[in-house]
GUMAR-49597 format. One record per residue (C-alpha): x negated, y, z. Coordinates in Angstrom, 3 decimals, padded with zeros to 6 digits. Last residue first. Example, Ala and Ser with C-alpha at 12.3 -4.5 7.8 and 13.67 -1.06 7.14 Angstrom:
2
R       c1       c2       c3
R -013.670 -001.060  007.140
R -012.300 -004.500  007.800
***
This chain:
502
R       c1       c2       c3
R -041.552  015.691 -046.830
R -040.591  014.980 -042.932
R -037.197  012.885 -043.215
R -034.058  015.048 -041.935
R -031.128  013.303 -040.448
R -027.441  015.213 -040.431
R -025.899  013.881 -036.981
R -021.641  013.075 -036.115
R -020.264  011.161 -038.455
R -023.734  010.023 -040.368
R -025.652  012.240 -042.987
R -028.495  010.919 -044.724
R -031.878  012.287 -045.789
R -031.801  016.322 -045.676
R -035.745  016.885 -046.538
R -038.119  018.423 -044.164
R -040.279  021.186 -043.966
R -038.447  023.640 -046.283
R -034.868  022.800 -044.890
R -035.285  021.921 -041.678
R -037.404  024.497 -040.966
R -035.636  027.709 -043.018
R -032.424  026.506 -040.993
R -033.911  026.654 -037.725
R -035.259  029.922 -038.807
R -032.655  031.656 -040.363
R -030.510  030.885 -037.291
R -032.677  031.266 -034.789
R -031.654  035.202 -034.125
R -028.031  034.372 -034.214
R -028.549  031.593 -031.586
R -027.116  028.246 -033.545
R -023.531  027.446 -032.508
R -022.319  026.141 -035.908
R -025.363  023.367 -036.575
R -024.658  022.117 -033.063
R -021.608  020.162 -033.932
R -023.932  017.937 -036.217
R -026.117  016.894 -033.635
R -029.601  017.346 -035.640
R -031.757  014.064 -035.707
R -035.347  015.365 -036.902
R -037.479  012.509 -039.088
R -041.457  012.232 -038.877
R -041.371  014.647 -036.183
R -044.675  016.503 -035.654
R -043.788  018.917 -038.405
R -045.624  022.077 -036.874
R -042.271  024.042 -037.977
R -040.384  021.603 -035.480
R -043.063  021.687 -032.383
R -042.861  025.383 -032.623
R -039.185  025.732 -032.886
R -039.183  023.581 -029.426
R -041.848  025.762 -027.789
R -039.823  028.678 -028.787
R -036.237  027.725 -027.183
R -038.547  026.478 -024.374
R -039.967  030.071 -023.941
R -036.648  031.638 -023.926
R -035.265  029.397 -021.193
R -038.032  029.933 -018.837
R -037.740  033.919 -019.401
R -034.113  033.515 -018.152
R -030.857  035.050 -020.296
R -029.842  037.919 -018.185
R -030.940  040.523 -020.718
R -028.724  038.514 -023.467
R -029.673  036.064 -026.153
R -026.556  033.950 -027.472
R -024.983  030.663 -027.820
R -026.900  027.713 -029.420
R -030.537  026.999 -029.284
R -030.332  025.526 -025.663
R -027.966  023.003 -027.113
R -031.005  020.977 -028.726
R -032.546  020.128 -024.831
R -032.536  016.110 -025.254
R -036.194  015.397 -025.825
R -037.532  018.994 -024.269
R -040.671  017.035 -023.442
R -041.835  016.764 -027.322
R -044.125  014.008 -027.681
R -041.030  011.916 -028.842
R -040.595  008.206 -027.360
R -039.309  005.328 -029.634
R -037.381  001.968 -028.944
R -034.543  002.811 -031.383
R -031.785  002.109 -028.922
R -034.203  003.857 -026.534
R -034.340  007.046 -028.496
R -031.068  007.236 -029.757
R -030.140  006.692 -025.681
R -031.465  010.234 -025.103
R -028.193  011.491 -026.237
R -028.272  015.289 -026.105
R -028.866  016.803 -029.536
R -032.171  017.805 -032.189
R -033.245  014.304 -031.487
R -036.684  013.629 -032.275
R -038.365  011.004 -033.668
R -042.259  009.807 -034.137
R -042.737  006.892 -035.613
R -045.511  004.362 -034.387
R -042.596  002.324 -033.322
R -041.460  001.380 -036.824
R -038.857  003.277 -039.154
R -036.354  002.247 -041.616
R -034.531 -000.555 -039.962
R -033.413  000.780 -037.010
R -032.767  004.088 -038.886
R -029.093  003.393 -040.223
R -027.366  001.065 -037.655
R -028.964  004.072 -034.484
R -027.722  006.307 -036.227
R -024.725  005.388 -036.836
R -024.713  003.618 -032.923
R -025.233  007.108 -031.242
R -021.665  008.919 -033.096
R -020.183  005.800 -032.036
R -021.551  006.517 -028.254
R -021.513  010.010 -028.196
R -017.420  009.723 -029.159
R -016.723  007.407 -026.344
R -018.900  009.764 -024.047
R -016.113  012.647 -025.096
R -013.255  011.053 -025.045
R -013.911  010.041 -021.139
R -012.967  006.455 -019.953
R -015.741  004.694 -021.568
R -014.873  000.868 -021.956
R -013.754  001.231 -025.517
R -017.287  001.938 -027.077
R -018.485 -001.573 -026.606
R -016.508 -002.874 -029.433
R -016.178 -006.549 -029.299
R -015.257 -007.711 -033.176
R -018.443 -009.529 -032.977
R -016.515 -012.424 -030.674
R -016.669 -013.408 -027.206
R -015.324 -009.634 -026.528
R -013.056 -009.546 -028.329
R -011.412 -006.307 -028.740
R -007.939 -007.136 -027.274
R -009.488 -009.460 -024.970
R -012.454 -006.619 -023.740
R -009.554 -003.886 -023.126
R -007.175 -006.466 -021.494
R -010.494 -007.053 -019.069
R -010.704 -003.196 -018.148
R -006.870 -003.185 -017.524
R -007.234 -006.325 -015.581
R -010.156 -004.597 -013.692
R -007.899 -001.451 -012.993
R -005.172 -003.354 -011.234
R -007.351 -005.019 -008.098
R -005.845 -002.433 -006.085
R -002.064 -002.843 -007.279
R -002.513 -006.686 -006.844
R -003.721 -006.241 -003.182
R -001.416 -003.938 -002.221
R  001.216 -006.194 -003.167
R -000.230 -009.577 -001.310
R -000.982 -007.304  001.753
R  002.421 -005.625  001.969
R  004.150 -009.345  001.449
R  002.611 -010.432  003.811
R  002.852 -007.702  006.467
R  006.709 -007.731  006.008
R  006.126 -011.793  006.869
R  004.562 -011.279  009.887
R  006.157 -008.551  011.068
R  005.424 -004.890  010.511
R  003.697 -002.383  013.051
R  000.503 -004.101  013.629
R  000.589 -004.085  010.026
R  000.577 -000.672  009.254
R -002.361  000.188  011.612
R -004.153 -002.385  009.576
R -002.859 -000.781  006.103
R -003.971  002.665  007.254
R -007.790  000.980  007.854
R -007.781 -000.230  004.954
R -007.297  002.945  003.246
R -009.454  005.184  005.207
R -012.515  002.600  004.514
R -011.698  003.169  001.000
R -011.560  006.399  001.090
R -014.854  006.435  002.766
R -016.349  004.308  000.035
R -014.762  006.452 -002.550
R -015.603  009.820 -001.456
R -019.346  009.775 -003.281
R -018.362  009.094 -006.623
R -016.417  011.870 -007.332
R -019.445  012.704 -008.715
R -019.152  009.931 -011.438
R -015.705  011.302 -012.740
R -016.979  014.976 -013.730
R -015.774  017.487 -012.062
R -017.591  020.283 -012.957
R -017.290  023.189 -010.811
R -020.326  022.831 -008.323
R -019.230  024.899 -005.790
R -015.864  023.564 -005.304
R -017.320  019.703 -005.960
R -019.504  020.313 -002.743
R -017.273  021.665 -000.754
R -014.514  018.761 -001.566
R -017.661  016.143 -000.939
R -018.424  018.090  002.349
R -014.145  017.812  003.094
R -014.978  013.908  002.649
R -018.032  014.400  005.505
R -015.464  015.512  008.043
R -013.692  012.929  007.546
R -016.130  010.758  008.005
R -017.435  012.226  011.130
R -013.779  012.854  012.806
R -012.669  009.271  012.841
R -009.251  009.349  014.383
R -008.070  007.608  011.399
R -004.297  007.394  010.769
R -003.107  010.863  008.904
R -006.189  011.569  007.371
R -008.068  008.687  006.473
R -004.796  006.973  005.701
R -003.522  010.277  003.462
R -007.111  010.345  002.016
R -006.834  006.305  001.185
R -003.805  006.243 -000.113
R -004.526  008.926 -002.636
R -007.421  006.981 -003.631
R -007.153  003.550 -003.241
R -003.300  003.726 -003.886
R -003.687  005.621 -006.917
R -006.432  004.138 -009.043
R -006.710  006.316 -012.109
R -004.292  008.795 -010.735
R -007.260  010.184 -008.311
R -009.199  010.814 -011.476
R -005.961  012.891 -013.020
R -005.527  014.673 -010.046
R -008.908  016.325 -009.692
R -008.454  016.851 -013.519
R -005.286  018.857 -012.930
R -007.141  020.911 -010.198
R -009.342  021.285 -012.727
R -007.072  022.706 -015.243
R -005.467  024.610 -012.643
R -008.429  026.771 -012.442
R -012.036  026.063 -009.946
R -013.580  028.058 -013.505
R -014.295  030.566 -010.985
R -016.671  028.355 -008.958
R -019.356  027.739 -011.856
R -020.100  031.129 -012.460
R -023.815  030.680 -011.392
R -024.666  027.046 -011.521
R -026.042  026.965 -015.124
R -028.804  029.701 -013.720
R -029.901  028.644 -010.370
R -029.819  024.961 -011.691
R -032.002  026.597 -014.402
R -034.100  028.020 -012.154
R -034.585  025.382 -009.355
R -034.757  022.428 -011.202
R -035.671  023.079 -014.630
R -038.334  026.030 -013.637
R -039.126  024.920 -010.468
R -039.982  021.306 -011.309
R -042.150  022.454 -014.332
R -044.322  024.522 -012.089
R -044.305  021.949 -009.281
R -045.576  018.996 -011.651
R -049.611  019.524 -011.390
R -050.057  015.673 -010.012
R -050.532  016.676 -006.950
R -048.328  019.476 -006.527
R -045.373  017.939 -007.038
R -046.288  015.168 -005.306
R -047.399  017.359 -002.314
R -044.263  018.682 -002.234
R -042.101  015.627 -002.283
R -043.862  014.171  000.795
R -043.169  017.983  002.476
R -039.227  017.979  001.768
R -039.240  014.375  002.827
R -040.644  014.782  006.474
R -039.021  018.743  006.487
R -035.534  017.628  007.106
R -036.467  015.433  009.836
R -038.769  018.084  011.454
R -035.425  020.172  011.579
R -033.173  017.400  012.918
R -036.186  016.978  015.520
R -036.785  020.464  016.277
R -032.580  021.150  016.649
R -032.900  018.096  019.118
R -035.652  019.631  021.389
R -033.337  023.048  021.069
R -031.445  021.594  023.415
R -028.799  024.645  022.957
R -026.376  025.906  025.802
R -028.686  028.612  026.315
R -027.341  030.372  023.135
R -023.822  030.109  024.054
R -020.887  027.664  023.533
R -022.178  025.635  021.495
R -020.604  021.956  020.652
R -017.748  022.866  019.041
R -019.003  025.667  016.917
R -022.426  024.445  016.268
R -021.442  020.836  016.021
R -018.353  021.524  013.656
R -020.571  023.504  011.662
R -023.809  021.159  011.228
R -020.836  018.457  010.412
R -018.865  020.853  007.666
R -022.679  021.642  006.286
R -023.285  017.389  005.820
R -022.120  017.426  001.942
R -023.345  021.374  001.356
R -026.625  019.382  001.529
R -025.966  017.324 -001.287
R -025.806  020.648 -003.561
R -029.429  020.584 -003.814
R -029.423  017.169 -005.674
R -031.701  014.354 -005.444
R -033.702  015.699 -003.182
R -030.992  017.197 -000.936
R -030.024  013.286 -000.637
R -033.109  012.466  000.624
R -033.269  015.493  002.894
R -029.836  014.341  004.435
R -031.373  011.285  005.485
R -034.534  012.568  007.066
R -032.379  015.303  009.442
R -030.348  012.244  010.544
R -033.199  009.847  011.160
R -034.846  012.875  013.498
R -031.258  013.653  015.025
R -031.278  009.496  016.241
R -034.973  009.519  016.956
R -034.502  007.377  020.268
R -031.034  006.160  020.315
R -027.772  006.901  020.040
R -024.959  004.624  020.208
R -023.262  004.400  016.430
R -021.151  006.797  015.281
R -024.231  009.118  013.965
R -025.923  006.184  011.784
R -022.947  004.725  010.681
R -022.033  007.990  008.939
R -025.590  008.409  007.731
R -025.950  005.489  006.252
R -023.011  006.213  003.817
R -023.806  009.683  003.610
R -027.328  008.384  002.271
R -025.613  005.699  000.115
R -023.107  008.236 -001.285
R -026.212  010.583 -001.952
R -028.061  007.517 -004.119
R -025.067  006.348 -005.875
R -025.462  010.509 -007.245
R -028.339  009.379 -009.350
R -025.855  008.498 -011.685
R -025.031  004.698 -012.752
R -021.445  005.361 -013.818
R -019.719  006.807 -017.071
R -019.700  004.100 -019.129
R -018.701  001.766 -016.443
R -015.730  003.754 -016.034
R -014.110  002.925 -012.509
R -015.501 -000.636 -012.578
R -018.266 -000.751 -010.751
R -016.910  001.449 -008.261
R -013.690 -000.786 -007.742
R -015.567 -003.823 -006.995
R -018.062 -002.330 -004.737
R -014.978 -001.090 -002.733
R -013.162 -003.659 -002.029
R -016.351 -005.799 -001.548
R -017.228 -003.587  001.281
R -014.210 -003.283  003.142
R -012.980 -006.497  002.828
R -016.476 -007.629  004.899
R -016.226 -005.251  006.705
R -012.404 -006.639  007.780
R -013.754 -010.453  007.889
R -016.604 -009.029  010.094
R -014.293 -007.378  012.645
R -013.350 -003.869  012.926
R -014.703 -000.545  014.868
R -018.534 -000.576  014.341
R -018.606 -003.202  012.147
R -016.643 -000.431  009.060
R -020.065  001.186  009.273
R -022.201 -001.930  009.095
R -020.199 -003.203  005.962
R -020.686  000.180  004.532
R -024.096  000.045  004.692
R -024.066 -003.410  002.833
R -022.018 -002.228  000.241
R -024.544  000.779 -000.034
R -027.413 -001.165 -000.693
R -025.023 -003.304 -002.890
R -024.645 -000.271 -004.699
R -028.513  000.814 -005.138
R -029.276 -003.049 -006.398
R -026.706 -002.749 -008.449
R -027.923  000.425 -009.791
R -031.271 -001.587 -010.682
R -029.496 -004.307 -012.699
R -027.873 -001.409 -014.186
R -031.020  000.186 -015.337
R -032.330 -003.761 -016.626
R -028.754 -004.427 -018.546
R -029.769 -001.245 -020.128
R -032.992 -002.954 -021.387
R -036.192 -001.127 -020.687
R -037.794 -003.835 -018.391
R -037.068 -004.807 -014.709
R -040.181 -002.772 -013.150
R -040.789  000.149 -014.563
R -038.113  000.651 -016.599
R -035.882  000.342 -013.357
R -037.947  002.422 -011.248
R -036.784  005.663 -013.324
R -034.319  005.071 -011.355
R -036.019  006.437 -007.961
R -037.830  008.730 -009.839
R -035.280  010.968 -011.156
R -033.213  010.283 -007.998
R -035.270  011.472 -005.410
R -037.180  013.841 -007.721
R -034.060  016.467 -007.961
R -032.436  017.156 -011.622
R -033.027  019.064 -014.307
R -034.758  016.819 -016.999
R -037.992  018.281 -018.649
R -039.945  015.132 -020.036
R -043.428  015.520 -020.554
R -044.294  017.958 -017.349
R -040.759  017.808 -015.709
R -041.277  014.297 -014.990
R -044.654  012.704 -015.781
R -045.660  010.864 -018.397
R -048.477  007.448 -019.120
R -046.156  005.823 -021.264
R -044.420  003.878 -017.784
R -043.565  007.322 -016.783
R -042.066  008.195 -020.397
R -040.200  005.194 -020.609
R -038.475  005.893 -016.710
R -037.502  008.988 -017.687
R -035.820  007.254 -021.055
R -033.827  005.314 -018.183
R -033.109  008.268 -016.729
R -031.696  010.147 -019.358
R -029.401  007.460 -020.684
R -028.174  006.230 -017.480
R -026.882  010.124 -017.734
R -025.199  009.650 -020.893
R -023.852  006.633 -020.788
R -025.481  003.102 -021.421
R -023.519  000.029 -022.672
R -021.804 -002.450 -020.637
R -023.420 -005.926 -020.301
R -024.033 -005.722 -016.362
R -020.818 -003.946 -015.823
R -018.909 -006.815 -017.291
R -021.074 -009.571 -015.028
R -020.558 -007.486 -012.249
R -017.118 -007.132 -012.673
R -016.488 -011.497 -013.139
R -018.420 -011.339 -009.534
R -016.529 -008.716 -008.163
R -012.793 -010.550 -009.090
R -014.366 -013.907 -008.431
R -015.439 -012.731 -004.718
R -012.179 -011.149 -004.610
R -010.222 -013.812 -004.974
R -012.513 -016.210 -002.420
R -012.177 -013.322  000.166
R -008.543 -012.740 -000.242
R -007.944 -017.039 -000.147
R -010.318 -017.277  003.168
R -008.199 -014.641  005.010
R -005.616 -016.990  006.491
R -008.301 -019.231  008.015
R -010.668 -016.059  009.400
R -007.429 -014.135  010.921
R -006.152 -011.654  008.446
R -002.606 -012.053  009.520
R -003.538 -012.474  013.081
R -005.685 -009.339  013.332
R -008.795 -009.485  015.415
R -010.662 -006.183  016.754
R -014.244 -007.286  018.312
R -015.893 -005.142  015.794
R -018.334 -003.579  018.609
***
């Protein structure tokens, strides 16, 4: 296993890529460590609050996704502080995690000093691709797929459809959708492998089965022990039901053209790396596990840079492995000189990230913290967060209660508050309209948030300003009629109006 040796990259000859990019990751982490929260680090670090408060998820904080990953970051609160350096302390922790499974897949056909590569390649260039917009609960699906990748191409052993059937219940956990990630490899092994009914060992579909049930169950009885399950099928299971459905026929040019424009971001990793994964690699799990990722992106319609997430470890496994087939076929020197360029062009983005802190200064108070997200619209939550944030710090204590008529739970933890109301970041489910599809659940949290607002629980209300426009027309009058009789308008910032309780 790993007994492949390349002269070029021979231990000796390597030792100047490994020290480079050991600087490289380590001057990344450092960066990523000190970035500011996004949205969804956001919403599970203020999970993590309401746990340590005494909460429980979907009870006093209703937040749609799986308990895998609400509770598995809402660790970081718990037990590295309620910093954001603390959450993506945490995440590293997840990444390296995954590093280090990656390191044990690439073993199984290259050397250490390849793995190695392989692994710090890639940790780098997560880290980096849009700190702002990283740290989703999604790390922990690319480190099950991860695992489970090594797990299947290595020899099998004793429990080896058990362990498989476990890992892609973890990851099912987190998100439903995760499971559509392993359907092309359930296929391929149904239609490959069977060739009629008796042809099963249906002792191995048992295990894969009882592996799937193992975390399914655990998670049950949580839910059910501590009086969640009603709240977790409501803004897990009905709402995802609900937001989900029409997702697939927006799959338009304009996504294709996003598609496109995150693979531009870093080119040669990414583009490079299908082609290599495709073209060179006669690896038929992992690629068959990228086309789950495409399945699962289809279905899910929203394209959003962090859930791209998951390909880029096997992409970059693809890619490295395309440039070792190409230089077997170069000389020495033409090998050289392909390593040395490929090299710059990878490590490209993290000079463009560190231009970005040296033209804003980042030694100085001139930094601004709002340049390193990649998407307009997180850029704008974040100034629109830190004007409120400038002009209430000072105003209010912790015995205050706030709410945030929006969707930035980072107001709350800049301000180091928690509201009593559980729908803390739900203000765009008053917008739109009413129809005879709309979901009973849905209606009763648009009135159990107008309740808590006329009882005047909030000693100020932060409405998202682009909100006020979109109000249901049957809320209207009301919404207005509370803010306006039970509160008074206080101060108005770019992007919130805030309302002080008279």
């Amino acid at each position: 296993m790993g007994t492949n040796s390349y002269s070029f990259l021979s231990y000796k000859s390597a030792v100047w890529i490994i020290v480079f990019l050991m600087m490289l990751l380590i001057f990344t982490i450092i960066l990523y460590l000190n970035f500011p929260s996004g949205f969804n680090q956001g919403i599970y670090h203020y999970q993590g609050l309401v746990l340590k408060n005494g909460g429980l998820p979907y009870i006093d904080f209703v937040e749609k996704k799986g308990p895998m990953g609400l509770l598995t970051y809402s660790l970081a609160s718990l037990f590295f502080g309620e910093t954001i350096m603390a959450y993506r302390f945490f995440d590293l922790i997840i990444l390296s995690l995954t590093a280090f499974s990656l390191f044990r897949l690439s073993r199984l056909n290259h050397s250490k000093i390849i793995s190695f590569l392989i692994g710090v390649v890639w940790l780098r260039h997560v880290i980096i691709d849009g700190p702002g917009n990283t740290g989703d609960v999604t790390n922990i699906i690319t480190l099950c797929y991860v695992f489970l990748s090594y797990h299947l191409l290595k020899t099998k052993k004793t429990g080896y459809f058990l362990i498989a059937g476990i890992t892609i219940a973890i990851a099912c956990w987190v998100k439903p959708t995760a499971l559509l990630i392993g359907l092309p490899l359930i296929l391929f092994f149904y239609f490959k492998k069977v060739k009629s009914i008796n042809t099963i060992e249906w002792h191995y579909v048992l295990e894969f089965l009882l592996g799937m049930l193992i975390p399914s169950i655990i998670f049950l009885i949580y839910l059910l022990l501590t009086k969640t399950f009603y709240g977790f099928w409501e803004s897990v299971v009905l709402d995802t039901l609900f937001n989900y459905s029409g997702y697939v026929s927006r799959f338009s040019t304009r996504t294709l053209f996003k598609t496109f424009w995150t693979f531009l971001n870093d080119p040669i990793l990414r583009f490079g790396g299908i082609l290599s994964l495709f073209v060179f690699s006669k690896n038929l799990v992992i690629k068959l596990i990228v086309i789950g990722v495409g399945l699962m992106l289809f279905v899910e319609g929203r394209f959003y840079p962090y859930q791209y997430s998951i390909l880029w470890p096997f992409l970059t496994l693809g890619f490295v492995e395309g440039i070792i087939i190409l230089i077997k076929k170069l000389s020495k020197k033409k090998a050289s000189v392909l390593i040395i360029l490929c090299s710059i062009i990878i490590v490209f983005p993290i000079f463009k990230t560190g231009t970005v802190f040296i033209r804003s200064g980042f030694l100085t108070n001139n930094f601004d913290a709002g340049q390193t997200f990649l998407l307009p619209d997180f850029k704008e939550m974040y100034y629109q967060r830190k004007a409120v944030v400038s002009y209430l710090e000072h105003k209010i204590s912790v015995d205050d209660e706030i709410f945030v008529l929006g969707q930035d739970p980072n107001i709350y933890l800049e301000l180091g508050v928690i509201t009593t109301c559980r729908l803390a970041r739900e203000g765009f489910i008053l917008t739109g309209e009413l129809t005879n599809s709309t979901p009973k659940h849905l209606i009763s949290w648009q009135e159990e948030l107008l309740e808590y607002m006329e009882d005047q629980k909030a000693d100020r209300v932060i409405v998202l300003k682009k909100l006020t426009g979109l109000w249901i027309d049957v809320y209207s009058h009301r919404i207005n009629s509370i803010l306006y009789d039970n509160y008074q308008f206080e101060h108005e910032t770019e992007g919130h109006l805030i309302f002080k309780r008279k």
